[in-house]
DRENBANU-136501 format. One record per residue: residue number from 0; x, y, z of N, C-alpha, C, O, CB in turn. Coordinates in Angstrom, 2 decimals, decimal comma. Glycine has a CB too. Layout:
DRENBANU-136501
+-----+---------+---------+---------+---------+---------+---------+---------+---------+---------+---------+---------+---------+---------+---------+---------+
! pos !    n_px !    n_py !    n_pz !   ca_px !   ca_py !   ca_pz !    c_px !    c_py !    c_pz !    o_px !    o_py !    o_pz !   cb_px !   cb_py !   cb_pz !
+-----+---------+---------+---------+---------+---------+---------+---------+---------+---------+---------+---------+---------+---------+---------+---------+
! NUM !       X !       Y !       Z !       X !       Y !       Z !       X !       Y !       Z !       X !       Y !       Z !       X !       Y !       Z !
...
+-----+---------+---------+---------+---------+---------+---------+---------+---------+---------+---------+---------+---------+---------+---------+---------+
//
This chain:
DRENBANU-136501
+-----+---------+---------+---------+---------+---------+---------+---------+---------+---------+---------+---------+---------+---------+---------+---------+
! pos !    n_px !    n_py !    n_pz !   ca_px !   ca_py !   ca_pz !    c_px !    c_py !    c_pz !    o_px !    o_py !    o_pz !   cb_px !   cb_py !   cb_pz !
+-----+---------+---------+---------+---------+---------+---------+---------+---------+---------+---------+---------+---------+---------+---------+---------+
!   0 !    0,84 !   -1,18 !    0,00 !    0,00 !    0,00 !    0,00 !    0,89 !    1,25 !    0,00 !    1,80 !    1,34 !    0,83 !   -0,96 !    0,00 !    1,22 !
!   1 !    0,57 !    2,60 !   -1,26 !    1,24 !    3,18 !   -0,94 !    1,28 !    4,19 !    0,62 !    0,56 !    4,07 !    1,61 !    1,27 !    3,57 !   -1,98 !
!   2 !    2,30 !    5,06 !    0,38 !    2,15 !    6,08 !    1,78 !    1,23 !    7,30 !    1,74 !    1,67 !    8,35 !    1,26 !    3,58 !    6,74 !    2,15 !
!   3 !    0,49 !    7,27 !    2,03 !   -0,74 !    8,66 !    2,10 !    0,51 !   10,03 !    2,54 !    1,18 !   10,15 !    3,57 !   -2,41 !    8,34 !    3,91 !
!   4 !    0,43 !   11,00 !    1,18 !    1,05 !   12,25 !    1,30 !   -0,16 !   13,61 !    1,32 !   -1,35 !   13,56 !    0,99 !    2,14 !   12,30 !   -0,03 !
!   5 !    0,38 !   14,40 !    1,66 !   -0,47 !   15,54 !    1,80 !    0,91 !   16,52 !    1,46 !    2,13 !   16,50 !    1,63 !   -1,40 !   15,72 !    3,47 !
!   6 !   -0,53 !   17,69 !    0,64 !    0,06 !   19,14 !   -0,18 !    0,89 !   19,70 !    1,33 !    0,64 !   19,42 !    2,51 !   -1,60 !   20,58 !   -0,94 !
!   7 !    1,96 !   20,57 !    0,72 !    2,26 !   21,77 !    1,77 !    1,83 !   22,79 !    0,75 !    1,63 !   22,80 !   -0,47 !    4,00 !   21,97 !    2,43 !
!   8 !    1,76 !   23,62 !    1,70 !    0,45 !   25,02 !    1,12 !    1,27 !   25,81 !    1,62 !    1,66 !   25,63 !    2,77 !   -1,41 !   25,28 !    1,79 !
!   9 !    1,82 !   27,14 !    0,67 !    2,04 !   28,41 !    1,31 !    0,78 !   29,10 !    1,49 !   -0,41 !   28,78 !    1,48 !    2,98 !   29,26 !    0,54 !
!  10 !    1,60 !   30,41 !    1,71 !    0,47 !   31,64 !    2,53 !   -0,54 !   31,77 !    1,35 !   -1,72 !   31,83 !    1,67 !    1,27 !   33,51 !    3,00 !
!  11 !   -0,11 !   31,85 !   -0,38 !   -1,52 !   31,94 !   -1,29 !   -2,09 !   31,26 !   -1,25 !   -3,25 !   31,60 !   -1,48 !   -1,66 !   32,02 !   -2,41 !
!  12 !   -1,86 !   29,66 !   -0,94 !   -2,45 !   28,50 !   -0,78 !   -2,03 !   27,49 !   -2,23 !   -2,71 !   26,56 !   -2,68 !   -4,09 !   28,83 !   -0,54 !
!  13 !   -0,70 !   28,02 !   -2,76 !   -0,27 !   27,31 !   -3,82 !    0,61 !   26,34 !   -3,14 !    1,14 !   26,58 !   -2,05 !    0,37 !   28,13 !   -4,91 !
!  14 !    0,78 !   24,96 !   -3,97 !    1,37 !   24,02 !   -3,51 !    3,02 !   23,60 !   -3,78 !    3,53 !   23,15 !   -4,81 !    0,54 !   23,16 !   -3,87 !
!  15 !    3,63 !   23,90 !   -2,55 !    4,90 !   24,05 !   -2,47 !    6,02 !   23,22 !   -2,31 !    7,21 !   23,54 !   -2,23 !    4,95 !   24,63 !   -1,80 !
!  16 !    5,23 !   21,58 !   -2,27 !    5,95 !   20,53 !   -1,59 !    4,44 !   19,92 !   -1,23 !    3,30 !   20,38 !   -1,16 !    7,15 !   21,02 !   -0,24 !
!  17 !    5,24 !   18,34 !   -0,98 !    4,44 !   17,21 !   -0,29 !    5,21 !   16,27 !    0,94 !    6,40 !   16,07 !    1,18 !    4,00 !   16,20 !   -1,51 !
!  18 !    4,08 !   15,84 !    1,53 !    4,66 !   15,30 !    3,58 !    4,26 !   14,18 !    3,40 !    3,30 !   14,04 !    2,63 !    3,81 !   16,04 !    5,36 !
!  19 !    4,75 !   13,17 !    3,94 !    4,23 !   12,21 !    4,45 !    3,30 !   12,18 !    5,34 !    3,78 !   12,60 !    6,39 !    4,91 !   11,69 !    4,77 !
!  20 !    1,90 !   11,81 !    5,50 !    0,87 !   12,05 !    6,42 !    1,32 !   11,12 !    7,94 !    1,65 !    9,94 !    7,81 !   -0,67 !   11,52 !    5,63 !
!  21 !    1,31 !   11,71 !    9,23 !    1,32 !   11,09 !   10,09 !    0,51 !   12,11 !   11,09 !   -0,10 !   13,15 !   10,84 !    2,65 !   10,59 !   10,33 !
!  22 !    0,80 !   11,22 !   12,67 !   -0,64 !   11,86 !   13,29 !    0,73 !   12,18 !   14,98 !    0,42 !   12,02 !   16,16 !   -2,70 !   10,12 !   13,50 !
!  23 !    1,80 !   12,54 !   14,57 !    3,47 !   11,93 !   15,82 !    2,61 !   13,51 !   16,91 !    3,09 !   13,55 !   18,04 !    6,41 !   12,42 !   14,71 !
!  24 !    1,55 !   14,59 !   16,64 !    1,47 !   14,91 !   17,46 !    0,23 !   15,29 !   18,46 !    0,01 !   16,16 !   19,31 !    2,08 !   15,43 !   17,16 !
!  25 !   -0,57 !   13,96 !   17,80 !   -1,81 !   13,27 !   18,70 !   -1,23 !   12,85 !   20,26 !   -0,10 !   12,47 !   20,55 !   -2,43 !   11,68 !   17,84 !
!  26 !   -2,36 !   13,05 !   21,13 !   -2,05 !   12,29 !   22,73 !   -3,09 !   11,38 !   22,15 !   -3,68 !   11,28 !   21,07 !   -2,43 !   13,21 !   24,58 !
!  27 !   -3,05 !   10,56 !   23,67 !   -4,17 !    9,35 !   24,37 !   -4,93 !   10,36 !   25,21 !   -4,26 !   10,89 !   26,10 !   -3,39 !    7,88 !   25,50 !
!  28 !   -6,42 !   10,78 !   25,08 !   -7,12 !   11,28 !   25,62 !   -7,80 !   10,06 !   26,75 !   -8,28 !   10,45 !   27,82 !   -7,86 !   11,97 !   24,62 !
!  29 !   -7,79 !    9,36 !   26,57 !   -8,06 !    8,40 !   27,60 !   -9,06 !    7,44 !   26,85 !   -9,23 !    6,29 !   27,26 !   -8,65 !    9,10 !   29,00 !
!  30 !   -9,91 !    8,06 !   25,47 !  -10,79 !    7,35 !   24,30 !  -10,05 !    7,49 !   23,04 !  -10,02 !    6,54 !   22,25 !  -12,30 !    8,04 !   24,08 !
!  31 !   -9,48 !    8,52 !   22,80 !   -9,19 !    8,47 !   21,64 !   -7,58 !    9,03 !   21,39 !   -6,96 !    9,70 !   22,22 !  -10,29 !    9,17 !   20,97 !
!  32 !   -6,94 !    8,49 !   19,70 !   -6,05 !    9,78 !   20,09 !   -6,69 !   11,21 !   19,52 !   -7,78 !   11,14 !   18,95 !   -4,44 !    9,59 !   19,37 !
!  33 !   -6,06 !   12,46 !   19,67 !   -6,21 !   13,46 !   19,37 !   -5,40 !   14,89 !   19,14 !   -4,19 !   14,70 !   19,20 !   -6,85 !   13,41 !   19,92 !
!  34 !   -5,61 !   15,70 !   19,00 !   -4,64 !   16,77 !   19,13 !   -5,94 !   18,37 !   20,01 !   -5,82 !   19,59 !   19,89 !   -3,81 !   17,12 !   17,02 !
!  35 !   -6,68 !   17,80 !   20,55 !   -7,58 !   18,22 !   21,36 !   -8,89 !   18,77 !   20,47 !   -9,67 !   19,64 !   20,86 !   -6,90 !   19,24 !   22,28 !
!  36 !   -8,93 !   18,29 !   19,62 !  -10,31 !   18,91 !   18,96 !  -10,60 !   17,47 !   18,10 !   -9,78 !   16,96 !   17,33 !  -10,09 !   20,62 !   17,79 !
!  37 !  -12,10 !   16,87 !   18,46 !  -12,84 !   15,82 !   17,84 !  -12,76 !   15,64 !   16,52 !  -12,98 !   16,63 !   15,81 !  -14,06 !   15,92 !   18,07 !
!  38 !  -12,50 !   14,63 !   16,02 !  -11,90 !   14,18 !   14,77 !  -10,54 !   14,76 !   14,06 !  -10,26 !   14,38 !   12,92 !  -12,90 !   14,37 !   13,88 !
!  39 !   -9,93 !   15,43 !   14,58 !   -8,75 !   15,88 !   14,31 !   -7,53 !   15,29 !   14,90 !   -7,36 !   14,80 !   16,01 !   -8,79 !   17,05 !   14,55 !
!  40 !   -6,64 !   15,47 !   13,80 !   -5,21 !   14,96 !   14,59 !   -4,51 !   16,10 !   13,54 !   -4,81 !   16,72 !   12,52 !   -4,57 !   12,85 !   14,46 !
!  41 !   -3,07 !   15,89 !   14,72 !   -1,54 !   17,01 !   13,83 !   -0,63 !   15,96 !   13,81 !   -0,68 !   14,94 !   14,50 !   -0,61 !   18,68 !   14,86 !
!  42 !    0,31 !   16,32 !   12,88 !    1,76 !   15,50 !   12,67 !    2,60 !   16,98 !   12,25 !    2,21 !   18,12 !   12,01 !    1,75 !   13,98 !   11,14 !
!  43 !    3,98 !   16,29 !   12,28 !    4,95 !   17,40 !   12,10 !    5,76 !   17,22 !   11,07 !    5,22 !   16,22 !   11,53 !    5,73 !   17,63 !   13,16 !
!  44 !    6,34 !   17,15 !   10,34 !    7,30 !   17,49 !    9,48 !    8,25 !   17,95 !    8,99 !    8,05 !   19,16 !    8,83 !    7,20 !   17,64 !    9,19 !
!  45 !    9,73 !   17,50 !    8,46 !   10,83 !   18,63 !    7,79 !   10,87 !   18,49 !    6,29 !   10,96 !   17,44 !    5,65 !   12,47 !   18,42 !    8,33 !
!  46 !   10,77 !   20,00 !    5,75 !   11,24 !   19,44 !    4,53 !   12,67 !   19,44 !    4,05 !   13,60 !   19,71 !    4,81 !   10,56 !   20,00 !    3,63 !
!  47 !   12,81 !   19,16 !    2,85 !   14,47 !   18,62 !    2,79 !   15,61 !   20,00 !    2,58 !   16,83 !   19,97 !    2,44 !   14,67 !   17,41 !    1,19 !
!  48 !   14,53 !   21,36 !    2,65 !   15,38 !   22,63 !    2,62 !   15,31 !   22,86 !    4,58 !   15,80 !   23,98 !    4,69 !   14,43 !   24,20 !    1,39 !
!  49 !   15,14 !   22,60 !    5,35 !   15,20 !   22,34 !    6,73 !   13,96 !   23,19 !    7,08 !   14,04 !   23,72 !    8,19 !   16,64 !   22,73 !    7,48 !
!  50 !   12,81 !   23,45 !    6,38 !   11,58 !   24,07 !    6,76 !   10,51 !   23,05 !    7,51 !   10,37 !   21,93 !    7,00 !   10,97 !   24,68 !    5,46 !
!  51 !    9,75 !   23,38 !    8,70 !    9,21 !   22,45 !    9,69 !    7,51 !   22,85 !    8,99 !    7,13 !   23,92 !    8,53 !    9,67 !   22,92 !   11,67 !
!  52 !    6,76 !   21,53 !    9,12 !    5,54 !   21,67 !    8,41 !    4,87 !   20,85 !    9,33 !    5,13 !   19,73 !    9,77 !    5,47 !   21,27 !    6,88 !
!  53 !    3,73 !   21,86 !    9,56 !    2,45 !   21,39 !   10,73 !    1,47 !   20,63 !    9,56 !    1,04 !   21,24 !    8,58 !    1,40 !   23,07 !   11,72 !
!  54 !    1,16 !   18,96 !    9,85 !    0,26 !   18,35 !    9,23 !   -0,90 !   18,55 !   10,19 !   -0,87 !   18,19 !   11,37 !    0,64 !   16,96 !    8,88 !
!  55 !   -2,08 !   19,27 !    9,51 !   -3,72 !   18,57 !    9,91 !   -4,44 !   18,20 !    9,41 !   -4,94 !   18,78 !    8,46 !   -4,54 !   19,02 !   10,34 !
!  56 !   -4,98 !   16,54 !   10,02 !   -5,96 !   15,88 !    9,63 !   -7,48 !   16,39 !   10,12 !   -7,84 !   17,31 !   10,86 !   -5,63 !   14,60 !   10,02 !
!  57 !   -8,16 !   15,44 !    9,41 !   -9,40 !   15,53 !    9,49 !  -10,30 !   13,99 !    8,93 !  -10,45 !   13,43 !    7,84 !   -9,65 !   16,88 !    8,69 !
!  58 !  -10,85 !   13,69 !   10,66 !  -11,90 !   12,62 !   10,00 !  -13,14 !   13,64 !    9,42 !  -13,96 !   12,72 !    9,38 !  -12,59 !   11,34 !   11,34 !
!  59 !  -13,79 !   14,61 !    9,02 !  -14,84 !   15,13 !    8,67 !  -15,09 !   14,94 !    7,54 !  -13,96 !   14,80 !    7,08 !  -14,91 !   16,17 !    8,88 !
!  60 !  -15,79 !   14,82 !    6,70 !  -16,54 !   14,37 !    5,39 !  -16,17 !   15,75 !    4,44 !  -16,02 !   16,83 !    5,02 !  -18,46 !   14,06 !    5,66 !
!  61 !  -16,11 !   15,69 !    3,60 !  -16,29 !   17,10 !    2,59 !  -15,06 !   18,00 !    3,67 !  -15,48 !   19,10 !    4,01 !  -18,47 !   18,03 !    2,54 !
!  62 !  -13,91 !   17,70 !    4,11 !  -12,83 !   18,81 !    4,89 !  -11,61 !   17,93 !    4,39 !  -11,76 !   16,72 !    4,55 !  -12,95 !   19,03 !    6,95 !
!  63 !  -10,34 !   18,35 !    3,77 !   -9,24 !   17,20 !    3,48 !   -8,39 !   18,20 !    4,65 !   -8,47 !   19,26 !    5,27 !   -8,46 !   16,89 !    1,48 !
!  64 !   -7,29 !   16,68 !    4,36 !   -6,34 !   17,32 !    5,03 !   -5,27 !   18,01 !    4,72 !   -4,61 !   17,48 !    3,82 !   -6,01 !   16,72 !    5,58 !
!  65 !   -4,69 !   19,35 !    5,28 !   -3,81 !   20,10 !    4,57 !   -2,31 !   20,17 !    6,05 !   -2,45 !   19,86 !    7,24 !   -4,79 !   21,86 !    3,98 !
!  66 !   -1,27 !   20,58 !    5,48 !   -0,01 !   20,97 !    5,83 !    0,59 !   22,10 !    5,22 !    0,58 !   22,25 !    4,00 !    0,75 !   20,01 !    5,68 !
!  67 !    1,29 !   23,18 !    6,31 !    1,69 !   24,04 !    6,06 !    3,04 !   24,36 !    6,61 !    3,43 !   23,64 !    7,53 !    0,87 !   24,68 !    6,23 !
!  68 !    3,72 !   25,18 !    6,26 !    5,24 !   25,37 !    6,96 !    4,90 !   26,49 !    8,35 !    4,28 !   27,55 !    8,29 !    6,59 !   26,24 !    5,58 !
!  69 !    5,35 !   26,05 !    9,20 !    5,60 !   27,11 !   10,48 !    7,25 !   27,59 !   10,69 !    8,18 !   27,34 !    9,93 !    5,08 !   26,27 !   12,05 !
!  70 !    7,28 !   28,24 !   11,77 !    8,47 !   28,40 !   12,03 !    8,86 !   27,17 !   13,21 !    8,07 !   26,37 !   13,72 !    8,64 !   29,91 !   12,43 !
!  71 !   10,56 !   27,32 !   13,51 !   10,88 !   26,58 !   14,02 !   10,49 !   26,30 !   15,55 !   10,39 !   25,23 !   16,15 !   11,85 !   26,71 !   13,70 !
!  72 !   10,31 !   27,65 !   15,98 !    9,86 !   28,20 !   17,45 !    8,36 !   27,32 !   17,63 !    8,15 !   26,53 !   18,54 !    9,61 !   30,22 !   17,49 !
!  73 !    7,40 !   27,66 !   16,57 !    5,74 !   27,03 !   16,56 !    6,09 !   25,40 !   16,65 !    5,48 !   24,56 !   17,32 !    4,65 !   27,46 !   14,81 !
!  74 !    7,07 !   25,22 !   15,93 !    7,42 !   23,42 !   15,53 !    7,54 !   22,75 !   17,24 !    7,11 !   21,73 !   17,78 !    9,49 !   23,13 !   14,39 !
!  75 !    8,49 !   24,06 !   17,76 !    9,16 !   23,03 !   19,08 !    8,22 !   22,89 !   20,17 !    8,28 !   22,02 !   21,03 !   10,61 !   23,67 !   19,87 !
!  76 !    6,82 !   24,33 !   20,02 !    6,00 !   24,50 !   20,88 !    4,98 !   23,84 !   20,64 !    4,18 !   23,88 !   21,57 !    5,78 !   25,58 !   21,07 !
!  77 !    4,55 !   23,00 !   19,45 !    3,43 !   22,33 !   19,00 !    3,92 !   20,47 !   19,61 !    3,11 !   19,70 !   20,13 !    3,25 !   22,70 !   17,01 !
!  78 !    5,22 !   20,18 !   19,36 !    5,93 !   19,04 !   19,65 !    5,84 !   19,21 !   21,94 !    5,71 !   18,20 !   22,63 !    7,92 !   19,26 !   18,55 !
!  79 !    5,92 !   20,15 !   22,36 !    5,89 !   20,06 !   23,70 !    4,87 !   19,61 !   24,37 !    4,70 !   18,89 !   25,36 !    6,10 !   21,03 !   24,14 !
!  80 !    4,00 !   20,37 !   23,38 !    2,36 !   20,60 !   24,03 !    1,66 !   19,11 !   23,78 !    0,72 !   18,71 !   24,46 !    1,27 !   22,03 !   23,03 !
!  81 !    2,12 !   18,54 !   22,96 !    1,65 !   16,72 !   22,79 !    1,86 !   16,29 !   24,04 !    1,07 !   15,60 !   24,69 !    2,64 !   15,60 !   21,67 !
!  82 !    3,37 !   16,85 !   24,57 !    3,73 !   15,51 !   25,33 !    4,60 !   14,77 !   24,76 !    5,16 !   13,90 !   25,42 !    2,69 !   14,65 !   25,55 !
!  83 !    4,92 !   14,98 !   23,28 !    5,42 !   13,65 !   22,32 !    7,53 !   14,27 !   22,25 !    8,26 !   14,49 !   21,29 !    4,16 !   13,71 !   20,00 !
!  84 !    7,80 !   14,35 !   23,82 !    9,08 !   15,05 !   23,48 !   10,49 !   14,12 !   23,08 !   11,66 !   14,50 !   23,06 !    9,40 !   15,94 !   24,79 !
!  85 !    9,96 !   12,79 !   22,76 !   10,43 !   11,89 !   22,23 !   11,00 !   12,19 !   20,61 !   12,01 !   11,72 !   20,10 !    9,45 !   10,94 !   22,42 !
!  86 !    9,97 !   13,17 !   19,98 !   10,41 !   13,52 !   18,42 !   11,96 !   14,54 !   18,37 !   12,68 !   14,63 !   17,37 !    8,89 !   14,57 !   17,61 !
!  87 !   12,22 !   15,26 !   19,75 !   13,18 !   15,72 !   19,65 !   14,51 !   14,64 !   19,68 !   15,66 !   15,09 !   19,69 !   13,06 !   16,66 !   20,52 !
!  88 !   14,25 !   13,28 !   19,69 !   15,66 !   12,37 !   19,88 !   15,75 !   12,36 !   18,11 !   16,87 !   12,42 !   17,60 !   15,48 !   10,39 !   20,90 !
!  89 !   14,55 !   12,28 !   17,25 !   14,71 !   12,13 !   16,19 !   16,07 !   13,07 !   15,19 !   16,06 !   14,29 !   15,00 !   13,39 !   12,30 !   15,92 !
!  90 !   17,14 !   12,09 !   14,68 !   18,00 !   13,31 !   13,85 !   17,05 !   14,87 !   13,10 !   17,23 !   16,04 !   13,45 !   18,76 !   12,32 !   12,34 !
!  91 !   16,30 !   14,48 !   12,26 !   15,69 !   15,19 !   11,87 !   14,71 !   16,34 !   12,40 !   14,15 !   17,20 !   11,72 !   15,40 !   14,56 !   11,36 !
!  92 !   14,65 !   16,10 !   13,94 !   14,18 !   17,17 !   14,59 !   15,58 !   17,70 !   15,41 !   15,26 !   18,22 !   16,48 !   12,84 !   16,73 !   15,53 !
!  93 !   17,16 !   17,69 !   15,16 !   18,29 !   17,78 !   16,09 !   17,71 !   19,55 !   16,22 !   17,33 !   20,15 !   17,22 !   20,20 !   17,29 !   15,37 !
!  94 !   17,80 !   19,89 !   15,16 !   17,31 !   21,43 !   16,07 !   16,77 !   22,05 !   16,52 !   17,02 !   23,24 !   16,70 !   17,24 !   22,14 !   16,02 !
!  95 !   15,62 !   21,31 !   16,95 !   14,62 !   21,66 !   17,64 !   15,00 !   21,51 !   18,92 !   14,71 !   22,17 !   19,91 !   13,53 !   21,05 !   17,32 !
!  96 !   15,79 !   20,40 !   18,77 !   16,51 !   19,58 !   20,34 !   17,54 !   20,73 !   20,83 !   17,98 !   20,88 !   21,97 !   17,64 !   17,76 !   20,00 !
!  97 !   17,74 !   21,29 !   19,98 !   18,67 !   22,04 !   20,45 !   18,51 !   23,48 !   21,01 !   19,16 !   24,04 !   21,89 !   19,44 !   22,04 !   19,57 !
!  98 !   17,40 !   23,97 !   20,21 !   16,32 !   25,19 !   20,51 !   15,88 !   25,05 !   21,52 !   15,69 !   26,01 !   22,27 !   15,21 !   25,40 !   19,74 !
!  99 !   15,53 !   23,55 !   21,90 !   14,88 !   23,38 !   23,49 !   15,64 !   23,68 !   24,24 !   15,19 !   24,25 !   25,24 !   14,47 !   22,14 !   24,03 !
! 100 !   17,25 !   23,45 !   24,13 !   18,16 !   23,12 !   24,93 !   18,21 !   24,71 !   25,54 !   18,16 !   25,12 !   26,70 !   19,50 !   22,38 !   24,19 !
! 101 !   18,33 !   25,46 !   24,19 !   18,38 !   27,06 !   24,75 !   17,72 !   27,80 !   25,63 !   18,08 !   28,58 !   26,51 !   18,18 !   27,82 !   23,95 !
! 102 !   16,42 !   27,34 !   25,16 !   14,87 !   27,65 !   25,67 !   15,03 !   27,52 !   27,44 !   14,86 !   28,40 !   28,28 !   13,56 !   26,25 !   24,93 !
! 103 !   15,38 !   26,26 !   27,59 !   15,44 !   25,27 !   28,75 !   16,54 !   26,03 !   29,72 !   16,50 !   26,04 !   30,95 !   15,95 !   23,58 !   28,21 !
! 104 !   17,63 !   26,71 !   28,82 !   18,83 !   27,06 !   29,96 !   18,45 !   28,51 !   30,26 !   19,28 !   29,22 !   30,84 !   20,61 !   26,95 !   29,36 !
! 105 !   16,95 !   29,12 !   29,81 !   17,02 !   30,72 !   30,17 !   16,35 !   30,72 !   31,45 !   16,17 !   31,79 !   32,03 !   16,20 !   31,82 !   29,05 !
! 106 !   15,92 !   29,47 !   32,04 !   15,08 !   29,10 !   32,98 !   16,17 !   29,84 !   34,56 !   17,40 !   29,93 !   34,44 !   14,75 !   27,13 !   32,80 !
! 107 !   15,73 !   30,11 !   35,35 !   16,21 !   31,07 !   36,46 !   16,98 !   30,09 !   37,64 !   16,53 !   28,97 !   37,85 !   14,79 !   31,98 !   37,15 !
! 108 !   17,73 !   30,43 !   38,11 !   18,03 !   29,25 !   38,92 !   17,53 !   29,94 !   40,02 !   17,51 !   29,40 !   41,13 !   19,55 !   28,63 !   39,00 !
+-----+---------+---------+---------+---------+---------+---------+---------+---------+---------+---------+---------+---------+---------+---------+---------+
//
């Protein structure tokens, strides 16, 4: 079976690139997974120029699913807020890991 891809969309909404569809920044709500809104899930993405792309799904009928590029800052804050801080071991997220690292050392002693 192939791999389900989805458009990346700039700001006109022209298509700039394609993602691999995944769902890496769904939780366990305790029923379902989610990304806190019913029938929806997010995944994250790099593309191969090092630009970070927010995937959203949609179980809704007549709604597809689209992906767009964020910045790196939205990438590391969308990856926290899962819970899923496991994607920062990933090579392909190293700078995010590392953005955290910064983030993490402005903290006050």
């Amino acid at each position: 079976m192939p791999e389900y891809r989805v458009n990346v969309l700039d700001q006109q909404g022209d298509v700039i690139g394609r993602v691999r569809y995944n769902q890496d920044l769904d939780y366990w709500d305790g029923r379902n997974w989610t990304c806190g809104s019913t029938g929806r899930h997010e995944g994250i993405a790099k593309l191969k120029d090092g630009q970070f792309v927010i995937i959203r799904g949609t179980q809704w009928q007549g709604e597809r699913d689209t992906a767009e590029i964020i910045t790196a800052e939205e990438a590391l804050n969308k990856i926290l807020k899962s819970g899923n801080s496991d994607l920062l071991k990933l090579t392909k997220f190293q700078s995010l890991k590392e953005l955290f690292t910064e983030v993490d050392s402005l903290e006050e002693e």
